[in-house]
C-alpha positions in Angstrom: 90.7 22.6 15.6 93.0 21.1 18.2 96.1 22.5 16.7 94.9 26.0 16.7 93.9 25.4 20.4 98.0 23.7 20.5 99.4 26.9 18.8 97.6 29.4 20.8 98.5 28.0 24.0 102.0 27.8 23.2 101.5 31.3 22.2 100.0 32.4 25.4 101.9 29.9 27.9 105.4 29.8 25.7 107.0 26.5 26.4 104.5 23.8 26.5 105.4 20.2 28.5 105.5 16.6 27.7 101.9 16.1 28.6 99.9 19.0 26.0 102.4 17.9 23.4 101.5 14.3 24.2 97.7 15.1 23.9 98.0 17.1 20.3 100.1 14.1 19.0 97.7 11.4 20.4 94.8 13.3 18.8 96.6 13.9 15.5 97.5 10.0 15.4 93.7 9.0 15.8 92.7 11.1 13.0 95.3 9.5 10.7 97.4 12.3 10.4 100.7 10.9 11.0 102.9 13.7 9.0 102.0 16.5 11.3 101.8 13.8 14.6 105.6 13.2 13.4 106.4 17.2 12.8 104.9 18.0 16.5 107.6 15.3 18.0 110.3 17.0 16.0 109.0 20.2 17.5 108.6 18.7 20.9 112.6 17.8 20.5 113.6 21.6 19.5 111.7 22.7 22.7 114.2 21.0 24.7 111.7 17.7 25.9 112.4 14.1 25.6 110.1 12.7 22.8 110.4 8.7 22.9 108.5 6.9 20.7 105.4 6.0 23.8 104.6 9.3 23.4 103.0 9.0 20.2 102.9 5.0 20.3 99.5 4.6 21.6 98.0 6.9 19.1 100.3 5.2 16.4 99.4 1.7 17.3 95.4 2.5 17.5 96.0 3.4 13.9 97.5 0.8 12.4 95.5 -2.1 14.0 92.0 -0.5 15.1 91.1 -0.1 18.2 90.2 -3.4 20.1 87.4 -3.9 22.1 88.1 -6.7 24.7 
């Protein structure tokens, strides 16, 4: 799963940036799991990195209304 991939990077790499925690947030957003999307931020937070609300908006917002072909 993507989370096992997320732990065993940070793992191997120790601190991970804006951009892989961004992606494992996104991802667990799409898939409706908004509890552990909202526990990675809080993570992302204790690691020292800035974790405004656009980095899990898009995911967030997909969620809530569907994604919208245009």
């Amino acid at each position: 799963s993507a989370d096992n991939v997320f732990k065993e990077a940070k793992t191997n790499l120790g601190n991970l940036n804006r951009i892989m925690y961004s992606n494992i947030i996104h991802t667990h957003c799409q898939s409706g799991n908004m509890e552990r999307a909202e526990e990675l931020v809080r993570e992302m937070e204790e690691d020292g990195i800035d974790a405004p609300i656009d980095v899990y908006h898009g995911g967030l917002v997909e969620v809530m209304f569907g994604k919208q072909k245009t």
